[in-house]
KETIPA-531030 format. One line per field, with one value per residue: residue in one letter; x, y, z of N, C-alpha, C in turn. Coordinates in steps of 0.001 Angstrom, whole numbers. Example, Ala and Ser with C-alpha at 12.3 -4.5 7.8 and 13.67 -1.06 7.14 Angstrom:
REM KETIPA-531030
code	c(A;S)
nxx	c(13190;12850)
nyy	c(-5690;-2250)
nzz	c(7800;7080)
caxx	c(12300;13670)
cayy	c(-4500;-1060)
cazz	c(7800;7140)
cxx	c(13200;12900)
cyy	c(-3300;30)
czz	c(7800;7870)
This chain:
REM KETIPA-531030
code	c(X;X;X;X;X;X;X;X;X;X;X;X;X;X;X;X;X;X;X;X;X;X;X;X;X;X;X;X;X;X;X;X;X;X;X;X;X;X;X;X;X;X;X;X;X;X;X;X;X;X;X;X;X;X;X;X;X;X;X;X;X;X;X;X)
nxx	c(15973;17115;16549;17875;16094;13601;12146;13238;12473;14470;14088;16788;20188;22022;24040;25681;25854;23727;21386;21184;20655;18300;16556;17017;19632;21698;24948;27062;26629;26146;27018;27421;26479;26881;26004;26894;29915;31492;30977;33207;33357;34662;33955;31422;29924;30730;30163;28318;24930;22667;20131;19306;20968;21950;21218;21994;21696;23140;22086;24118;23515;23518;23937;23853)
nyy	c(1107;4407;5605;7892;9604;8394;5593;2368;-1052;-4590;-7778;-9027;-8514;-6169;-5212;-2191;-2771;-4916;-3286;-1039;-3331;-3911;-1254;-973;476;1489;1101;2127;4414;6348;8048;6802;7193;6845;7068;9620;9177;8817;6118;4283;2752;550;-964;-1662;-4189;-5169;-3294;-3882;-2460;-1728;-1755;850;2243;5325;6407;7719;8438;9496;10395;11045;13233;13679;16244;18973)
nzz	c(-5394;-7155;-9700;-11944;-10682;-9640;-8107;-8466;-8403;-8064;-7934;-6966;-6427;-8534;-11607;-12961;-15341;-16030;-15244;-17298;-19414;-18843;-18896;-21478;-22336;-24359;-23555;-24128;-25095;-22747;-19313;-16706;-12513;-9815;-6762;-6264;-7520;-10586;-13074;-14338;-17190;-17989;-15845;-15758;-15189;-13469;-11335;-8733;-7588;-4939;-3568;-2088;-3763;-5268;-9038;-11274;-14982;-17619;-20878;-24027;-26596;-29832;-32653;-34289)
caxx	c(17017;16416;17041;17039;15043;12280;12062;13340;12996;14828;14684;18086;21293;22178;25340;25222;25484;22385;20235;21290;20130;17288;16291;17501;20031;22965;26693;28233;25758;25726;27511;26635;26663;25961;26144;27464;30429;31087;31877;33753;32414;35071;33525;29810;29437;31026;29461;26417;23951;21754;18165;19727;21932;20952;21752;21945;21947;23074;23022;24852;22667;24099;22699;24355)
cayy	c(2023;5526;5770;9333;10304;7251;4331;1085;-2164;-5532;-8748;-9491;-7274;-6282;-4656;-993;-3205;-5233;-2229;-993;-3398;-3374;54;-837;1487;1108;982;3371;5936;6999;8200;6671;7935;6015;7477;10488;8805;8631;4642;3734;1730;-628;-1403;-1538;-5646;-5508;-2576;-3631;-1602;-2347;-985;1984;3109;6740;5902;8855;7686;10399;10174;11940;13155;14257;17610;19749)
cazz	c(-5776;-7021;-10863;-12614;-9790;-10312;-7565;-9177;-7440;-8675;-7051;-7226;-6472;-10148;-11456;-13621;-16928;-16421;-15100;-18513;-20053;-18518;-19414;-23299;-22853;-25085;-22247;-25084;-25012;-21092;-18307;-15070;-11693;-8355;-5206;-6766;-8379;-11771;-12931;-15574;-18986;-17833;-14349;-15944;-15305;-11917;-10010;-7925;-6945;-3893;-2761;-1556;-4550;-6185;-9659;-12560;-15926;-18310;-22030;-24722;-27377;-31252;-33078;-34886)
cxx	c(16383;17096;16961;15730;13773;12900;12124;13610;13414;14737;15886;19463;21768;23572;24504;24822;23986;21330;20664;20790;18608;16435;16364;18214;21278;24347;27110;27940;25392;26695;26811;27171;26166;26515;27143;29019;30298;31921;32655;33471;33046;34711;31569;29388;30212;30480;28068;26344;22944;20669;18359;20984;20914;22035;21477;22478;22319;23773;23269;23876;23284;23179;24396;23889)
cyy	c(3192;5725;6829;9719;9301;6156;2661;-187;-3265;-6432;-9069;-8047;-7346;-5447;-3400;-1613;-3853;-4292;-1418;-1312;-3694;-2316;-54;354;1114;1653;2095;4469;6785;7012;7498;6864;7358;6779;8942;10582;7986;7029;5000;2860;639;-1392;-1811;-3270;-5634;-4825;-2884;-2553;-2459;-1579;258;3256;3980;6843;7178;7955;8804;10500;10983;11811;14287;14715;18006;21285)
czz	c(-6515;-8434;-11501;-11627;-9180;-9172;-8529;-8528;-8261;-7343;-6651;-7314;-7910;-9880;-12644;-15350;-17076;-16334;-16562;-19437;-19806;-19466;-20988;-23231;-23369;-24028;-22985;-25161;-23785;-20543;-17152;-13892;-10600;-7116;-5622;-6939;-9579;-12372;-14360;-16642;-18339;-16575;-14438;-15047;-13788;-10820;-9651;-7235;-6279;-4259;-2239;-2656;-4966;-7416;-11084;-14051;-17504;-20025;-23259;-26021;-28726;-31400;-33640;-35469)
Protein backbone atom coordinates (compact mmCIF):
# COMPACT_ATOMS: atom_id res chain seq x y z
CA UNK A 1 0.00 0.00 0.00
CA UNK A 2 1.22 3.50 -0.70
CA UNK A 3 1.36 5.60 2.58
CA UNK A 4 2.09 9.50 2.36
CA UNK A 5 3.62 8.65 -0.78
CA UNK A 6 6.07 5.73 0.85
CA UNK A 7 5.43 1.89 -0.13
CA UNK A 8 4.12 0.06 2.99
CA UNK A 9 3.76 -3.62 3.03
CA UNK A 10 1.83 -5.62 5.95
CA UNK A 11 1.30 -9.18 6.10
CA UNK A 12 -2.07 -9.09 6.99
CA UNK A 13 -5.09 -6.92 5.61
CA UNK A 14 -5.15 -4.19 8.41
CA UNK A 15 -7.80 -1.57 9.10
CA UNK A 16 -6.86 2.58 9.18
CA UNK A 17 -6.74 2.24 13.15
CA UNK A 18 -4.05 -0.33 13.35
CA UNK A 19 -1.86 1.25 10.51
CA UNK A 20 -2.10 4.10 12.98
CA UNK A 21 -0.95 2.51 15.35
CA UNK A 22 1.53 1.28 13.70
CA UNK A 23 3.06 4.47 12.69
CA UNK A 24 2.51 5.73 16.62
CA UNK A 25 0.22 8.01 15.39
CA UNK A 26 -2.26 9.28 17.83
CA UNK A 27 -6.45 8.56 15.85
CA UNK A 28 -7.14 12.24 17.31
CA UNK A 29 -4.45 13.95 15.72
CA UNK A 30 -5.04 13.05 11.81
CA UNK A 31 -7.17 13.14 9.01
CA UNK A 32 -7.10 10.15 6.85
CA UNK A 33 -7.62 9.69 3.31
CA UNK A 34 -7.79 6.35 1.28
CA UNK A 35 -8.40 6.19 -2.14
CA UNK A 36 -9.05 9.77 -2.11
CA UNK A 37 -11.83 9.62 0.44
CA UNK A 38 -11.85 11.17 3.53
CA UNK A 39 -12.85 8.40 6.57
CA UNK A 40 -14.28 9.20 9.51
CA UNK A 41 -12.56 8.79 13.29
CA UNK A 42 -15.64 6.71 13.74
CA UNK A 43 -14.87 4.14 10.93
CA UNK A 44 -10.96 4.05 11.96
CA UNK A 45 -11.18 0.13 13.37
CA UNK A 46 -13.36 -1.02 10.55
CA UNK A 47 -11.86 0.34 7.29
CA UNK A 48 -9.40 -2.12 5.66
CA UNK A 49 -6.95 -1.28 3.55
CA UNK A 50 -5.47 -3.76 1.03
CA UNK A 51 -2.03 -3.78 -1.02
CA UNK A 52 -3.45 -1.47 -3.33
CA UNK A 53 -4.90 1.31 -1.04
CA UNK A 54 -3.23 5.02 -1.51
CA UNK A 55 -3.45 6.05 2.00
CA UNK A 56 -2.75 9.99 3.09
CA UNK A 57 -2.25 10.54 6.58
CA UNK A 58 -2.60 14.20 7.45
CA UNK A 59 -1.87 15.72 10.77
CA UNK A 60 -2.95 18.84 12.44
CA UNK A 61 -0.18 20.71 13.91
CA UNK A 62 -0.72 23.73 16.89
CA UNK A 63 1.37 27.21 16.68
CA UNK A 64 0.34 30.22 17.39
Amino acid sequence: MLVNGKDMNFDDEITVYELLDKMNIESSQVVVEVDLEIINKDEYKQKKLSSESKVEVVRFVGGG
